[in-house]
VOGU-3710 file (C-alpha; in Angstrom, 3 decimals, decimal comma):
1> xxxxxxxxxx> 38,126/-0,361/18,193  41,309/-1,643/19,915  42,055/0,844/21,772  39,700/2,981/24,901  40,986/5,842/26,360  39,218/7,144/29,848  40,281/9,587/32,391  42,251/7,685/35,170  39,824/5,793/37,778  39,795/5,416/41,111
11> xxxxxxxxxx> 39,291/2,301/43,133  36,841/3,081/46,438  37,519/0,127/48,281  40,998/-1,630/47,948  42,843/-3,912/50,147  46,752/-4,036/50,360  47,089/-5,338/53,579  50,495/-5,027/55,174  54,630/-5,252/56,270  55,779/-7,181/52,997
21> xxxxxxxxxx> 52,399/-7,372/51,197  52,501/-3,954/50,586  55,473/-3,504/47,997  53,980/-6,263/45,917  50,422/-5,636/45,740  50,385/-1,485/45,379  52,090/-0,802/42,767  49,533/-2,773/40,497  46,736/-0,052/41,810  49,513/2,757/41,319
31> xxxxxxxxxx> 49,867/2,336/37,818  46,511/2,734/36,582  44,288/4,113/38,943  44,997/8,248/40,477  43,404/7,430/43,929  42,176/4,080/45,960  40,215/4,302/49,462  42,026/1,865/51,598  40,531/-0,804/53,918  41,323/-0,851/57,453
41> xxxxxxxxxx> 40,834/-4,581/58,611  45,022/-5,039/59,616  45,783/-6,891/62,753  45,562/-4,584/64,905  42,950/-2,599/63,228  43,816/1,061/62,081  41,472/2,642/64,200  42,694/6,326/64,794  43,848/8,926/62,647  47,361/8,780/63,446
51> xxxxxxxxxx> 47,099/4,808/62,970  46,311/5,812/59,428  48,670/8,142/59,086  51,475/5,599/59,670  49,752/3,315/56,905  49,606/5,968/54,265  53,080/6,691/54,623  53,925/2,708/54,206  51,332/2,776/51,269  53,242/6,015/49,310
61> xxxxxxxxxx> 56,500/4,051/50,145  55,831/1,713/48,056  54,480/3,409/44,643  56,986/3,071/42,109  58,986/6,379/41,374  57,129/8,897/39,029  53,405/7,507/39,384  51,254/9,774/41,147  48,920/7,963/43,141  47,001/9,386/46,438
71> xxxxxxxxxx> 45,870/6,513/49,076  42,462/8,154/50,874  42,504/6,837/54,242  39,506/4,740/56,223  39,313/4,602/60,002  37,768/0,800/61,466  34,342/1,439/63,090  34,759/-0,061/66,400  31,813/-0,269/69,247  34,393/2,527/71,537
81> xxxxxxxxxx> 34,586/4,837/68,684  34,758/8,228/70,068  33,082/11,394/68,690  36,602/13,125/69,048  38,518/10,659/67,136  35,894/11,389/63,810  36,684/15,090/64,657  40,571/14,566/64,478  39,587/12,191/61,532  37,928/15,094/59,235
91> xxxxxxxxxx> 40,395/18,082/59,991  43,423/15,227/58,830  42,775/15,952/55,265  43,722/12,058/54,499  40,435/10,256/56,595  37,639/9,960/53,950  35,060/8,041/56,301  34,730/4,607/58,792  34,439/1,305/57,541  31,209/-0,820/59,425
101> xxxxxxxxxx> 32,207/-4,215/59,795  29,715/-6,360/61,795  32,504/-8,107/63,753  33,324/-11,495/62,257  31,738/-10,874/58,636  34,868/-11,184/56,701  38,667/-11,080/56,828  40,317/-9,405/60,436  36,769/-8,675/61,267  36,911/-9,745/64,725
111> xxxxxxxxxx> 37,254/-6,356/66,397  33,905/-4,957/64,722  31,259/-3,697/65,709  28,925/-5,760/67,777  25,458/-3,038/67,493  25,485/-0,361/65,291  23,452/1,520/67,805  26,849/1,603/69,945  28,373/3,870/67,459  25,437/6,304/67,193
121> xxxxxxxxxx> 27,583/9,252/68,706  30,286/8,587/66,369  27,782/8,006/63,791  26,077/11,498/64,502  29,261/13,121/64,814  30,704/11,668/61,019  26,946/13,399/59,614  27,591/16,560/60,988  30,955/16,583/59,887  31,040/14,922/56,148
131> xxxxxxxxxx> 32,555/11,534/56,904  31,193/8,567/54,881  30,070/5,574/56,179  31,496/2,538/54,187  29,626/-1,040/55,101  30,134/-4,375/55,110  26,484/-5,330/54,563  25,954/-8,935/55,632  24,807/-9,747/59,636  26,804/-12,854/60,998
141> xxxxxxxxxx> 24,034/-14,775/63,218  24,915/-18,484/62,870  21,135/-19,083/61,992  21,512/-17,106/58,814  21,901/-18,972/55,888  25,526/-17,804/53,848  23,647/-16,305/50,778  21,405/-14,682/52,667  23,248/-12,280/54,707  23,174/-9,318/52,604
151> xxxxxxxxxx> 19,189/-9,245/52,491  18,584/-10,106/56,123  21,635/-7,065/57,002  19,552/-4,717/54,531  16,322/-5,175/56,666  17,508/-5,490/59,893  20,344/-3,296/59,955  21,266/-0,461/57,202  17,060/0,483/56,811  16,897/1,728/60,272
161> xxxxxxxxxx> 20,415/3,444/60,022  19,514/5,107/57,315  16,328/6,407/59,313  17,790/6,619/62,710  20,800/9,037/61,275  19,723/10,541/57,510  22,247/13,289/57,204  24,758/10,364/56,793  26,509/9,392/53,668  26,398/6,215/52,989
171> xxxxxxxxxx> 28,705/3,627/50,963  26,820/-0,006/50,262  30,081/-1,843/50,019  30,712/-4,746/47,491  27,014/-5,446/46,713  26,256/-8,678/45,330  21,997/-9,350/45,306  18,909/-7,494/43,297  17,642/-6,386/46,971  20,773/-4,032/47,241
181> xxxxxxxxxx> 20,624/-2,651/44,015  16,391/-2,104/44,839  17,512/-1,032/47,757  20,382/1,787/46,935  17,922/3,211/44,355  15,077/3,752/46,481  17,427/5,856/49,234  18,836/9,388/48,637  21,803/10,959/47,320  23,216/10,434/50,305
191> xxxxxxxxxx> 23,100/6,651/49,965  25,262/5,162/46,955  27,261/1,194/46,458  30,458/0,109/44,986  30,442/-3,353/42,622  33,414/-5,719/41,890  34,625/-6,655/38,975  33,734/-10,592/40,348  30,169/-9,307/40,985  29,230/-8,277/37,659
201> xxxxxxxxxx> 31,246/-10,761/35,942  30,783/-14,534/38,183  27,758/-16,338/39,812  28,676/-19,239/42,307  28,524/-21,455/39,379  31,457/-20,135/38,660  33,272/-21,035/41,631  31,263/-24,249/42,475  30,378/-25,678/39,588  32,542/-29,048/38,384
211> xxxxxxxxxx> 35,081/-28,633/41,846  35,738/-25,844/44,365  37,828/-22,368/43,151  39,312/-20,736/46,325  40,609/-17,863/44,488  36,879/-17,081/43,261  35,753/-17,242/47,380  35,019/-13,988/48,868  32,660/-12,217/51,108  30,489/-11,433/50,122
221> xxxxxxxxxx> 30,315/-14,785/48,738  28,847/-14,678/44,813  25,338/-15,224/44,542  23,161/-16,912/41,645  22,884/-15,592/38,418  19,441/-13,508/38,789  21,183/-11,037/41,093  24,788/-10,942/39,062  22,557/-10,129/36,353  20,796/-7,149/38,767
231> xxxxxxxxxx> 24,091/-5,864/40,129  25,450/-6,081/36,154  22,690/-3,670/35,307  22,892/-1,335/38,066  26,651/-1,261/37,319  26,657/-0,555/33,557  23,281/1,951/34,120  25,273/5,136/34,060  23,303/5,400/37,719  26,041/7,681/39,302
241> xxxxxxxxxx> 24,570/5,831/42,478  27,038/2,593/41,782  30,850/2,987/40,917  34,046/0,850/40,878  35,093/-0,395/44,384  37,419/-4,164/43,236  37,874/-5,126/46,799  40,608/-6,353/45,442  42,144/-8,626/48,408  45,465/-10,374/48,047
251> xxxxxxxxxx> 46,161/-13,274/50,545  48,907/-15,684/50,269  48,363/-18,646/47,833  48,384/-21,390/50,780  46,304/-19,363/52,870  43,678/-19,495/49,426  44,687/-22,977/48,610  44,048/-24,775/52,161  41,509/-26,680/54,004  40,166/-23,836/55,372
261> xxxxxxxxxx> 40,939/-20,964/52,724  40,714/-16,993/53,384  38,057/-14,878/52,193  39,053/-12,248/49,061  39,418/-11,888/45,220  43,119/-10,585/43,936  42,023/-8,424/41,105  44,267/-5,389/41,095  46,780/-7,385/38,853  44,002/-6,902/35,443
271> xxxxxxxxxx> 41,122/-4,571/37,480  40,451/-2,533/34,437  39,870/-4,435/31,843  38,103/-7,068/34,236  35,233/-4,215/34,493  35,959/-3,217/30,859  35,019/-7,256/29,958  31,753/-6,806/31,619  30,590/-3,482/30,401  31,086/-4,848/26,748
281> xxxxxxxxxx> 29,180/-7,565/27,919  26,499/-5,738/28,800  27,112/-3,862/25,100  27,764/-0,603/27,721  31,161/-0,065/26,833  30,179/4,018/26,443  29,392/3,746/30,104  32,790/2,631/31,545  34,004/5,934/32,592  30,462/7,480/33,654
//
């Protein structure tokens, strides 16, 4: 057939930046997807409730007239994150959960969090409360090789979060290696991962192989082919455990096309049918909208 019809998506982890980024990038979500979580990494940071607030207003702004389309809120983790801001956070009705970036992982990640065990009232106080967790799983020592960082963050970090605070929900941002995927599966329901459409579809061959693609760099950066394969499978499983989170990250094309070029995949422009490519692919086209 030419033609698939699914209930509208949603897109759980979606980047749209700021000021005059936002009019051009959100109306490409908008128009096909009902609701997007939105990532908090701005400069400054949207740390507190009524910081979000003032984004989501600048977000709905910008949807074109007559498309329905609800921005859920994220607040940025910091090291000072107070047990009363993740109470203001819940009762907003906008706030879904925090976003965990080890500070310097990825794009405006400067102001993260140094040691997760920092955060542990905060932490405590999003379990008792609902709030999801959403993490950037990759540590940043300088003695940790690049591809490595997700596996190394998995063991040293997120295993003894999950133990240290298990009433948590969890969100396994952007996973890219087999260990994730092992690793999501063996935790509770409380413990689930989004997948990009460059994850399931791109190895690093792809952006390495015969000259250097900037627009193909991200972070996490794409791995080799046995664990695009992995994350391909635990994608197009049906496993309500992974869903559709395109990190889609818009930057401008000489910051992406420079010496020293930014972090992030633009993918909102063609997200659909990006993930629609790879689940026929994987001959799991009846698996799209599970």
């Amino acid at each position: 057939t030419d033609k698939l019809t699914i209930t509208a998506p949603d897109d759980w982890h979606l980047h749209v930046r700021d000021d005059a980024k936002i009019t051009s990038v959100v109306p490409f979500t908008a128009r096909v997807f009902k609701r997007a979580l939105i990532m908090p990494n701005l400069v400054p940071p949207v740390r507190t409730t009524a910081d979000a607030g003032v984004y989501r207003d600048k977000i709905l702004a910008a949807v074109p007239p007559g498309v329905v389309f609800e921005p859920q809120m994220t607040l940025y983790l910091t090291d000072n994150t107070s047990p009363e801001e993740i109470e203001t956070a819940a009762a907003s009705g906008f706030v879904r959960g925090c976003k965990l970036y080890p500070a310097g992982a990825t794009t405006n990640s400067d102001a993260g969090v140094t040691d997760v065990n920092k955060c542990m009232p905060a932490l405590e106080k999003m379990a008792e409360l609902g709030l999801v967790l959403e993490v950037h799983g990759e540590v940043t020592h300088g003695s940790v090789d690049m591809f490595d960082r997700e596996r190394v963050f998995l063991d040293q970090v997120l295993a003894k979060l999950v133990d240290k605070v298990p009433g948590l929900k969890i969100v396994m941002e952007h996973i890219t290696t087999e260990e994730a995927v092992e690793f999501c599966k063996a935790q509770g329901d409380n413990v689930a991962a989004t997948i990009t459409p460059q994850h399931v579809l791109l190895n690093r061959n792809a952006m390495l192989l015969g000259g250097i693609r900037p627009h193909l760099y991200c972070l996490p950066i794409l791995k080799r082919e046995s664990h695009r394969v992995a994350v391909a499978a635990a994608a197009t499983s049906g496993n309500k455990k992974f869903f559709l989170g395109t990190d889609s990250a818009p930057h401008p094309k000489g910051a992406k096309e420079s010496a020293c070029g930014c972090a992030g995949v633009f993918s909102a422009h063609a997200a659909l049918p990006f993930y629609a490519m790879a689940f026929e692919k994987e001959g799991k086209l009846e698996n799209l909208e599970a």
